[in-house]
SENUMAR-802692 format. One record per residue (C-alpha): residue in three letters; x, y, z. Coordinates in steps of 0.05 Angstrom, whole numbers, padded with zeros to 5 digits, always signed. Layout:
! residues N
ALAXYZ/...
//
This chain:
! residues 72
UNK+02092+01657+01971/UNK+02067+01729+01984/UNK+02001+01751+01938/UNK+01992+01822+01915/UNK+01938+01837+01952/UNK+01917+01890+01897/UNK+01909+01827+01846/UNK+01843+01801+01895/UNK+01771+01810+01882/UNK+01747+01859+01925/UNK+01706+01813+01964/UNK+01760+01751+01966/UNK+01801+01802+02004/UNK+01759+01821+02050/UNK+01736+01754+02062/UNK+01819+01731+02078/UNK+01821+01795+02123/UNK+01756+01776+02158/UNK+01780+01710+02169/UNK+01846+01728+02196/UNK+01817+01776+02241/UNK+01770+01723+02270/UNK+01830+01677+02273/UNK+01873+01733+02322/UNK+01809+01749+02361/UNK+01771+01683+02376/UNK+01748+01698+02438/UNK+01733+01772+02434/UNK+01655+01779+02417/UNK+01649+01846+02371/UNK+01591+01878+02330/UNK+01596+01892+02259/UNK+01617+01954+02256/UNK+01672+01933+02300/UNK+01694+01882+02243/UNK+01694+01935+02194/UNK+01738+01975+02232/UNK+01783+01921+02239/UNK+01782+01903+02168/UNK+01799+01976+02142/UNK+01860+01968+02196/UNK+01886+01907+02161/UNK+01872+01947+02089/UNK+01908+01998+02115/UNK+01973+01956+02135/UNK+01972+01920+02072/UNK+01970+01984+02030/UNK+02020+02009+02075/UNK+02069+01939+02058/UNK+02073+01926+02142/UNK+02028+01866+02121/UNK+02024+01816+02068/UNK+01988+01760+02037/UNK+02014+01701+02040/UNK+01995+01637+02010/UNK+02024+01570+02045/UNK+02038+01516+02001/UNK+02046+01465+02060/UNK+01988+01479+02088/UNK+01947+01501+02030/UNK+01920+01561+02067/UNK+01929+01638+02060/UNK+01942+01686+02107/UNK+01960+01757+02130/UNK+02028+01759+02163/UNK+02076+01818+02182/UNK+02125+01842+02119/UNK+02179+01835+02168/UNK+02180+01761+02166/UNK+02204+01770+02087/UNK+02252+01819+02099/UNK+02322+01821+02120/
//
């Protein structure tokens, strides 16, 4: 199920982008101002729709995943 990411608190949605940015770069150590820049990319590809929200039922978790895997 995809959530408008414009119906988030502020800080819930940068908390889920945080997270999923962590999750892609586990590995990679990165200052904070590195993390911001990463977080306005994500903002930026949500706005944009070539990301979205989504909330997995099975798994009870939420996520940011490529629009493309809702379209077509």
């Amino acid at each position: 199920m995809i959530i408008p990411w414009q119906e988030l608190d502020p800080d819930t949605l940068d908390n889920v982008i945080r997270e999923y940015v962590l999750s892609k770069l586990e590995d990679y150590q990165m200052e904070s101002t590195q993390m911001s820049e990463w977080i306005n990319q994500v903002k930026s590809q949500l706005r944009s729709g070539e990301a979205v929200i989504e909330w997995s039922e099975a798994n009870e978790s939420v996520t940011i995943v490529e629009s493309a895997k809702y379209s077509g």
